[in-house]
C-alpha positions in Angstrom: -73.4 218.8 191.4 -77.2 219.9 190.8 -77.7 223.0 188.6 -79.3 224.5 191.9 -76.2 224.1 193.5 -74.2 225.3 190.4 -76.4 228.4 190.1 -76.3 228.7 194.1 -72.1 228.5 193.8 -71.9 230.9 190.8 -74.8 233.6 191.4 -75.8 233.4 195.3 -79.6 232.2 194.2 -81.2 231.1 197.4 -84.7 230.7 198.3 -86.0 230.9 194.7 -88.0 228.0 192.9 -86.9 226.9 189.5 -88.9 225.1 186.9 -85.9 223.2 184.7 -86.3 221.6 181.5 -90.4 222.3 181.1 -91.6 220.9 177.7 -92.4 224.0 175.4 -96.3 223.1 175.6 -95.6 223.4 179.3 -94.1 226.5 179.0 -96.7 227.6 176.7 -99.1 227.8 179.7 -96.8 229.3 182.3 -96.3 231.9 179.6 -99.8 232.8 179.5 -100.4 232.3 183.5 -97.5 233.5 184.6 -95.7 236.0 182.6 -96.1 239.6 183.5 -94.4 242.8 183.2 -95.5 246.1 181.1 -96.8 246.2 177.6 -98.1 249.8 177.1 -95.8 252.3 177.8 -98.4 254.3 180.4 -99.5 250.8 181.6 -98.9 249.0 184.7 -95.8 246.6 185.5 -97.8 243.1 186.2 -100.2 242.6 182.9 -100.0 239.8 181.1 -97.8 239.4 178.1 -98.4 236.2 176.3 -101.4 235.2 174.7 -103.2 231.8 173.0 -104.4 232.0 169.6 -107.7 230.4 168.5 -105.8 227.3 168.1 -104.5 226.8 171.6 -101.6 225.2 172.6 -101.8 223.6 169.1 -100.8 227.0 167.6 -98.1 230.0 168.6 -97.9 231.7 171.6 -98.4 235.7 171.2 -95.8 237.3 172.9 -96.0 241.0 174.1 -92.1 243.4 174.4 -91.7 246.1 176.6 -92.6 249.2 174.7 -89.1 250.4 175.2 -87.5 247.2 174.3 -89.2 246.3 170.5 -85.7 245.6 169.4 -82.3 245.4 170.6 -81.2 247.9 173.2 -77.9 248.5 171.9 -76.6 251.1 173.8 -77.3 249.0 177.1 -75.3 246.7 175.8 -71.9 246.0 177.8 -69.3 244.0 178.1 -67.0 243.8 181.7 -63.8 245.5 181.5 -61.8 243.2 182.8 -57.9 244.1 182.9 -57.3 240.9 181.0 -59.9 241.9 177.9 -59.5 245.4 178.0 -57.5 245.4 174.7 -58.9 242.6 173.4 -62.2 243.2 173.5 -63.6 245.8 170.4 -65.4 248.4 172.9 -67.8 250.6 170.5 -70.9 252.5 171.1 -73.0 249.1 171.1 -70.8 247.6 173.0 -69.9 249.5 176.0 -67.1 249.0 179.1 -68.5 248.3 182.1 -66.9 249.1 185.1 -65.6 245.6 187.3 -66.7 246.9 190.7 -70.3 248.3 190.0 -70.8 245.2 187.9 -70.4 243.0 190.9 -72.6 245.5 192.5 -75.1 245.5 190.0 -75.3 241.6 190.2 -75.7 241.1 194.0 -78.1 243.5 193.7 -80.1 241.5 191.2 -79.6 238.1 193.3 -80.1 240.0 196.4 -84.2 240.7 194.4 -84.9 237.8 193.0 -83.8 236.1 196.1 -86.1 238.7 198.2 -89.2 237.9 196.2 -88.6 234.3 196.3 -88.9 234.2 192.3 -89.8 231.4 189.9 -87.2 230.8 187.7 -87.4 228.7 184.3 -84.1 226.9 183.3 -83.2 225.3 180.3 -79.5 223.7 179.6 -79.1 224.2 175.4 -75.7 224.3 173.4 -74.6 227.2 171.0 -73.4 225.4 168.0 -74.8 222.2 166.6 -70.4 220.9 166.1 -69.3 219.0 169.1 -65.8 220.0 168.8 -66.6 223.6 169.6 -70.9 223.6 170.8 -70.5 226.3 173.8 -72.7 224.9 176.8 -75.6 228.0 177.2 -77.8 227.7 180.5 -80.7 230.5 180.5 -82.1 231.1 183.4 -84.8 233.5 183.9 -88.1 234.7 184.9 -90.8 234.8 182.0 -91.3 230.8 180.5 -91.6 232.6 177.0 -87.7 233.6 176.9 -87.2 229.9 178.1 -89.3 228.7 175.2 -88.0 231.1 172.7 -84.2 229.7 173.6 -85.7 226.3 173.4 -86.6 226.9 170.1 -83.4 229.0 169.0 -80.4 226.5 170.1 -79.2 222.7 169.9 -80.2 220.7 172.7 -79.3 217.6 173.9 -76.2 217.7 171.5 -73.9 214.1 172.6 -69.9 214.2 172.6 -69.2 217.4 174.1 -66.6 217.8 176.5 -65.9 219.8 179.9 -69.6 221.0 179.6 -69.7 222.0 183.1 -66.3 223.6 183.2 -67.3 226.1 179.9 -70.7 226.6 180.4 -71.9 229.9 180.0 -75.1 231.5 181.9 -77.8 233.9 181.4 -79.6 235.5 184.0 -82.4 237.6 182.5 -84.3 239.5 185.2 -86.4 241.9 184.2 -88.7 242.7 187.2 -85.3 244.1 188.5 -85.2 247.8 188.2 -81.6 249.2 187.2 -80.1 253.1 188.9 -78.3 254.2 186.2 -76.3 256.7 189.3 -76.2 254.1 191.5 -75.5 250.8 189.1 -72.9 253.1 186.5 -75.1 251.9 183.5 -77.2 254.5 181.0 -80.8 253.3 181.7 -83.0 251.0 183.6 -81.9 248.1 181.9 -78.6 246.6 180.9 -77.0 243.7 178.7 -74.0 242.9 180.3 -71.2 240.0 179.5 -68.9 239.0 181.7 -66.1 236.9 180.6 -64.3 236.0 183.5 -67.2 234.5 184.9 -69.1 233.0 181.8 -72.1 235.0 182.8 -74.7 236.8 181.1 -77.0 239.5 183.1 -80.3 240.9 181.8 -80.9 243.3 184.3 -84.5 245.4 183.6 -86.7 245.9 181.1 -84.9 244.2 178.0 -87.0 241.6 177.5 -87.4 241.4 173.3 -86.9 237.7 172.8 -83.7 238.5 170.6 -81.8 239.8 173.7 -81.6 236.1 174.5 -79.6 234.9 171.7 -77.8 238.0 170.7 -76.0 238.5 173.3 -75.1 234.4 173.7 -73.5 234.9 169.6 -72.1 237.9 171.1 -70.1 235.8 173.4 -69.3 233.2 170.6 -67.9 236.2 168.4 -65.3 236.7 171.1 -64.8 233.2 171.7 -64.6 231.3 168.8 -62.2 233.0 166.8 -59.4 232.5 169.3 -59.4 228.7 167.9 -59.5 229.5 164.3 -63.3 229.2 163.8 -64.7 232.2 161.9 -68.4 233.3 163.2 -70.2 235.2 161.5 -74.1 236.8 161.1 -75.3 235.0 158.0 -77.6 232.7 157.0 -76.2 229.3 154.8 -77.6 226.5 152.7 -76.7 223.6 150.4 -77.9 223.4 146.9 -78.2 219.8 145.5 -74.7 219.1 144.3 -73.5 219.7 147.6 -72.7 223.3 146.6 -72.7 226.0 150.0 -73.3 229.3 150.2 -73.0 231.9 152.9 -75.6 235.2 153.2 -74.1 238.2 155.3 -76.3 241.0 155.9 -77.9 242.9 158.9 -81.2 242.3 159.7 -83.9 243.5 157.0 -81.6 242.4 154.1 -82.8 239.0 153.4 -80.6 236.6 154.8 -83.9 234.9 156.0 -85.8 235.3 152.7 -83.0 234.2 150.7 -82.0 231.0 152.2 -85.2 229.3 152.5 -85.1 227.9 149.4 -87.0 225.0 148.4 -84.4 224.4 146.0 -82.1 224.1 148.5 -81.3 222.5 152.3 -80.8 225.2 154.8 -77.9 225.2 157.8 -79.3 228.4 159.7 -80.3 231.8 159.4 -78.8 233.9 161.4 -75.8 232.7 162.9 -73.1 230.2 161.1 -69.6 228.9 162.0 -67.2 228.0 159.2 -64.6 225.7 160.7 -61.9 223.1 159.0 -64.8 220.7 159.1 -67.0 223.2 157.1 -70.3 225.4 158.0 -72.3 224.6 161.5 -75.4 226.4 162.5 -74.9 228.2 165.7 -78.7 227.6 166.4 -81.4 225.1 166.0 -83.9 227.6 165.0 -85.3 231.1 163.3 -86.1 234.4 164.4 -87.8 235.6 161.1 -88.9 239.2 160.5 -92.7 239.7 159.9 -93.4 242.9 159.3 -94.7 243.5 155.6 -94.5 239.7 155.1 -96.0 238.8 151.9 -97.8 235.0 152.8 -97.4 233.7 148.9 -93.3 234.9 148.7 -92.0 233.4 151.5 -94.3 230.2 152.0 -91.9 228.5 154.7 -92.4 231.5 157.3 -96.2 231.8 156.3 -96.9 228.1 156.7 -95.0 227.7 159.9 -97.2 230.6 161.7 -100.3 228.4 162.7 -97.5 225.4 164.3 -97.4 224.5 167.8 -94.4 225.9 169.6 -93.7 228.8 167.7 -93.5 232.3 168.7 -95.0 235.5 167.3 -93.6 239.1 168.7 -95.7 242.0 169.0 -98.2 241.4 166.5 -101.5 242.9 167.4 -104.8 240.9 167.7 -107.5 241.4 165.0 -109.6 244.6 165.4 -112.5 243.7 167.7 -110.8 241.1 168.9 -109.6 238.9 171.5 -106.0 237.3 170.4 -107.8 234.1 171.6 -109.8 234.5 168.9 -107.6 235.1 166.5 -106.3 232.3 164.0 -102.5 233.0 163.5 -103.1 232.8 159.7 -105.4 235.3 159.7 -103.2 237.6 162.1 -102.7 241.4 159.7 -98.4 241.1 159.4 -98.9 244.7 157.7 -99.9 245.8 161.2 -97.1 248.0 162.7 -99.0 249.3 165.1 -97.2 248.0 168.5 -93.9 248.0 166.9 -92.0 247.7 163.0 -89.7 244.6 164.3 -92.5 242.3 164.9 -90.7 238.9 164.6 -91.4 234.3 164.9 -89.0 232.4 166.5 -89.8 228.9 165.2 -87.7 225.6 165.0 -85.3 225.3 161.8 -87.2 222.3 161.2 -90.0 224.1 160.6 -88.4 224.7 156.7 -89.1 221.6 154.8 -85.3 220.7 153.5 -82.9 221.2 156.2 -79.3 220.2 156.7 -79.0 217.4 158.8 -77.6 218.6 162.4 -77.1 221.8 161.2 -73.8 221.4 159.6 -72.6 221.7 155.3 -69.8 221.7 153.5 -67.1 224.5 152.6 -69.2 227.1 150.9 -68.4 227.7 147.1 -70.0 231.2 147.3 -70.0 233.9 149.5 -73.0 236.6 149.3 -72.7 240.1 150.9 -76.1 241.5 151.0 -76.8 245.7 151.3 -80.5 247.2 151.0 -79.1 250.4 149.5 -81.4 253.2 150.7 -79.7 255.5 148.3 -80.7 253.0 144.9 -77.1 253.4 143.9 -75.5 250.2 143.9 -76.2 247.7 141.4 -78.4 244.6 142.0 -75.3 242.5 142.1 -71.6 242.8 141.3 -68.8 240.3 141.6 -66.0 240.9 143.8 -62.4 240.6 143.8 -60.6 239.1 146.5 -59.5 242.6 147.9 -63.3 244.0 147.1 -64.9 241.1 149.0 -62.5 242.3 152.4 -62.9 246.0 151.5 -66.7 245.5 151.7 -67.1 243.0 154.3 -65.6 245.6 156.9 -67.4 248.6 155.6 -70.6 246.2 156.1 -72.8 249.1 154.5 -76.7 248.6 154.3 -79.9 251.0 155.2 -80.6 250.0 159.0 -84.5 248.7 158.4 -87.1 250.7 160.9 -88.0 248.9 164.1 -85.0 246.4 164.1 -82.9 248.9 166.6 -84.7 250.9 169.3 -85.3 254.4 168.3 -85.0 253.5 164.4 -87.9 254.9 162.9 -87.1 255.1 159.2 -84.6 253.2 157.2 -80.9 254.8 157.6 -77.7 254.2 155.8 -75.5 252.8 157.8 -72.2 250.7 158.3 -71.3 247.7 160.4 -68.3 246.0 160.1 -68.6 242.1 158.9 -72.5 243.2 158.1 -72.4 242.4 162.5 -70.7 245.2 164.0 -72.7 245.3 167.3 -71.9 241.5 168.0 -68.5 241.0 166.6 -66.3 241.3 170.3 -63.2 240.9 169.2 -61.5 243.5 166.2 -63.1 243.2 162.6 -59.1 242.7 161.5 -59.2 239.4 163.3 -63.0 238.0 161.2 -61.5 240.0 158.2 -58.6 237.9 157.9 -59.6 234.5 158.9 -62.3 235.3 156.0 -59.3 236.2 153.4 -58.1 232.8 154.8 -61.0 231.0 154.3 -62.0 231.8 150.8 -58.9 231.8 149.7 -57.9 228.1 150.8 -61.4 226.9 149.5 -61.4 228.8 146.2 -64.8 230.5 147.0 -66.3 233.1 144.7 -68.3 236.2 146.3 -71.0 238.9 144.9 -72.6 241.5 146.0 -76.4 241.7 146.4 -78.4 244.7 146.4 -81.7 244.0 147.6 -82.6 247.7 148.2 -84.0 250.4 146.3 -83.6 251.0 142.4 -84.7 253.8 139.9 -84.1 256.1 142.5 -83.3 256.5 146.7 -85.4 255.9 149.0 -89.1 257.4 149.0 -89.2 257.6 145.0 -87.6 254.2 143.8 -89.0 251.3 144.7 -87.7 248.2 146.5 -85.9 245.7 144.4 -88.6 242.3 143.6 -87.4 239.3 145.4 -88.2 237.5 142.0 -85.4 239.7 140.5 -83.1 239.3 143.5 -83.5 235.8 143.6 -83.1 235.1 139.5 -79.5 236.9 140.4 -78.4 234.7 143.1 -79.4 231.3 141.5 -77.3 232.3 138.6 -74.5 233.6 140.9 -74.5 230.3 143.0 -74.8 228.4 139.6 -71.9 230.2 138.2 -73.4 231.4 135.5 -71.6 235.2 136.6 -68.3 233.4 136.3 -67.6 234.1 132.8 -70.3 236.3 131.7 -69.2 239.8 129.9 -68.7 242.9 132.9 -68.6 246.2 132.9 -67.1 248.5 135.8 -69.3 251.5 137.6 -67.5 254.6 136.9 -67.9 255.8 140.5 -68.2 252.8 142.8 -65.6 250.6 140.9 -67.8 247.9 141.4 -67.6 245.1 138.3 -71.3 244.4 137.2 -72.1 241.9 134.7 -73.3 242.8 131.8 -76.2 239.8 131.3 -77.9 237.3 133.5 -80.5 234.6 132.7 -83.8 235.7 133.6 -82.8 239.1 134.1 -83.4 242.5 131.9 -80.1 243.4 131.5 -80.8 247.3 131.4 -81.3 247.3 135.1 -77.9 246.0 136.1 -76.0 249.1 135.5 -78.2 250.9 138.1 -77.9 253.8 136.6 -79.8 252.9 133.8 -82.8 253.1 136.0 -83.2 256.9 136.7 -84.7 259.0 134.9 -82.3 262.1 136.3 -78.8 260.6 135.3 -77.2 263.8 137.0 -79.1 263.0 140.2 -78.0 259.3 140.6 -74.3 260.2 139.6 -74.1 262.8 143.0 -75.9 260.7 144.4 -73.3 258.0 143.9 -70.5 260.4 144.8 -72.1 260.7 147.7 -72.4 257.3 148.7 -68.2 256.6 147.7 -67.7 259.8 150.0 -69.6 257.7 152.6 -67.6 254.7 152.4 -64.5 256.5 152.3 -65.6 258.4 155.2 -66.0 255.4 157.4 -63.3 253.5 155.9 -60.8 256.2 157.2 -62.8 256.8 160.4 -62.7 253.4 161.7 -59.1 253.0 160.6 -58.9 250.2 158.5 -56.0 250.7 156.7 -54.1 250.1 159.9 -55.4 246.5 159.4 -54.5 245.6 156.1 -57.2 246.3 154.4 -57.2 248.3 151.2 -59.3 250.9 150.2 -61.5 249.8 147.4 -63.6 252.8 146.4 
């Protein structure tokens, strides 16, 4: 069967024109011809929304958000509530039931429009996961070329050996000249994420159209999925150091998992978005969706020299005063500029980093890194977990939410999400919780804790920890030099912080060592334990198994 007929049989499209598999220099030009929809939040519905650079098509495409959707729209984020997931599925405040019947509504409603305006549609057939055991067929389908082009460059294609691809595809439909009733279509705004399991489908209905949505909501799906099989997902990035040593990075977005693990030193498998199986680690995607706000060009070299390269993607970055974008040069491009939104972002291929894994895939990781940007500058830079410290903070998932990466985040705020995930993690964190515990335990892995917050004071009068610091303590983490090294244990947060570590000054490991008001930082700390406490008992995770820590 043809994917129009497949998309005829499974959505009703009829009468539309598609444009499948367009090279991403094609799509580069649609983009900029054909891509419309609002930019400025007083402005009109039909201007355009992706833009050359001086460099042409030999350069990245400028890419323009809806005002209202900079980030993720995480309270328009559903998930259908079928009978046969309603318990299953870990409903929450970013993800939301949706009613069956004004789904199904909602959805004819959308066909019945694009098949009304006889829209162009861009297709293109990609896999999430680079692992042919488990790669999860992923057709997009929808109306601006950039989305196509950013899923092009965000997931495996053309992956050989995977079965029953037709029978478990998923697809997205992302609409967003559709205008959503909240009264009429039972959601909250004028736009809605919505996942439907039964039917492997995936509707972006209105005004959600930050690139992000489009791969998001796809891991969202894999985090219900791939667990059922034994296959933990989670939202870190990974790498390989030269004696074949892996590491996993957890943290939300902000923290550093994409800083951290492009290391020259060492081959990188993703990210974003990993899969430890039995045969190891496997990328879920096949490229990265870097923050680029504040990026400092000579720190991270990777993400600076990829800027300038054909088929990348930069996200609400503003043109140079005076200027045209078209006359902009992408390296010249002020990443300091927050002026259209704080979450400007790149979506460029992973092998865009100069030492990559091949296909995506590594071996069992040796280290596992939970990363916080502590808003409070209480915890320490690092500190090395215990088996039931590692599960204790892996649910709790605590970090300062960075501004711009949510919609309506303005400042950074403390915040927890279990497995450092919470909005994309379908099924119960019990169910990642354990199969991590599993995990490490069969493979022997070690894990620490990695501040890469605030220190000599919270937020607004310390200052943000230096990524030469933060990265002098992982290197001697993931070369086990922390293994045996002298500790000491935080009074407050019963944390175990080491004592030493090469390359370090060892007075600012015990973080309270770094405020001038030791009174201050020890309420402050208390305040933080209450926190965690607070949460812990909140979201009930003692009924899981898991013990409290702090």
């Amino acid at each position: 069967m043809s994917f129009q007929a497949d998309l005829e049989k499974l959505l009703g499209l009829q009468g539309v024109s598609y444009k499948y598999e367009l090279s991403k220099s094609e799509l580069f030009h649609e983009a900029i011809a054909n891509d419309r929809g609002r930019v400025r939040r007083d402005g009109p519905s039909n201007e355009q929304k992706a833009y050359a650079t001086q460099l042409g098509v030999n350069g990245p495409l400028v890419y323009y958000t809806d005002p209202d959707c900079t980030g993720r729209r995480t309270k328009d984020t559903y998930a259908v509530k079928w009978p046969e997931v309603a318990d299953e599925i870990w409903f929450k405040a970013d993800l939301n039931p949706y009613d069956p019947d004004q789904y199904q509504g909602l959805l004819k409603r959308v066909i019945a429009h694009l098949n009304a305006k006889r829209a162009t549609l861009y297709v293109k057939d990609v896999f999430m996961g680079s692992d042919p055991d488990f790669a999860v067929p992923y057709r997009f389908v929808g109306e601006y070329a950039t989305h196509a082009m950013f899923v092009h460059n965000m997931f495996p294609k053309n992956l050989k050996g995977v079965k029953d691809v037709d029978a478990r595809r998923w697809t997205m439909l992302n609409a967003p000249s559709f205008v959503c009733e909240p009264e009429r279509d039972g959601c909250r705004a004028e736009a809605a994420v919505i996942i439907d399991t039964r039917n492997r489908i995936c509707l972006v209905a209105g005004r959600a159209d930050y690139c992000g949505v489009n791969k998001k909501t796809i891991f969202t799906v894999g985090n219900y999925l791939l667990p059922k099989d034994g296959r933990l997902s989670m939202h870190c990035s990974a790498n390989v150091g030269a004696k074949g040593d892996a590491a996993i990075l957890f943290g939300l977005s902000g923290t550093g998992k994409t800083t951290l693990s492009a290391d020259a030193s060492r081959r990188l498998i993703g990210d974003d978005e990993t899969i430890w199986s039995d045969n190891g680690l496997c990328n879920l995607e096949d490229g990265c969706y870097a923050k680029l706000i504040n990026l400092d060009k000579d720190a991270e070299p990777v993400i600076a020299a990829a800027l300038s390269k054909p088929g990348t993607i930069i996200e609400n970055v503003p043109p140079l005063p005076g200027k045209r974008m078209e006359e902009c040069h992408p390296d010249a491009l002020d990443l300091f500029d927050d002026s259209i939104a704080e979450n400007t972002r790149f979506s460029y291929p992973l092998d865009a980093n100069p030492n990559v894994m091949p296909n995506g895939q590594g071996p069992h990781p040796q280290t596992i890194v939970l990363l916080t940007a502590d808003a409070f500058g209480v915890l320490p830079p690092i500190a090395i977990l215990e088996p039931k410290d590692v599960m204790y903070h892996f649910v709790s998932g605590f970090t300062a939410r960075v501004a711009g990466t949510e919609v309506g985040i303005t400042e950074p705020t403390p915040t927890f999400s279990a497995c450092f995930g919470g909005p994309f993690m379908a099924q119960k964190p019990n169910v990642y919780a354990k199969l991590l515990a599993d995990k490490m335990e069969h493979h022997k892995a070690r894990c620490i804790l990695l501040n890469t917050g605030w220190s000599g004071g919270s937020y607004g009068v310390g200052q943000r920890m230096s990524l030469k610091i933060t990265r002098a303590l992982l290197n001697a983490a993931l070369n086990g030099e922390l293994d045996t090294v002298e500790t000491e244990t935080h009074p407050i947060l019963k944390l175990k912080m080491p004592k030493s570590c090469p390359g370090v000054d060892s007075a600012i490991l015990n973080p309270r060592n770094t405020w001038a008001d030791k009174d201050a930082y020890d309420a402050t700390a208390t305040k933080l334990r209450d926190m965690f406490r607070d949460n812990f008992r909140k979201k009930g995770f003692a009924a899981f198994g898991i013990e409290e820590r702090i």
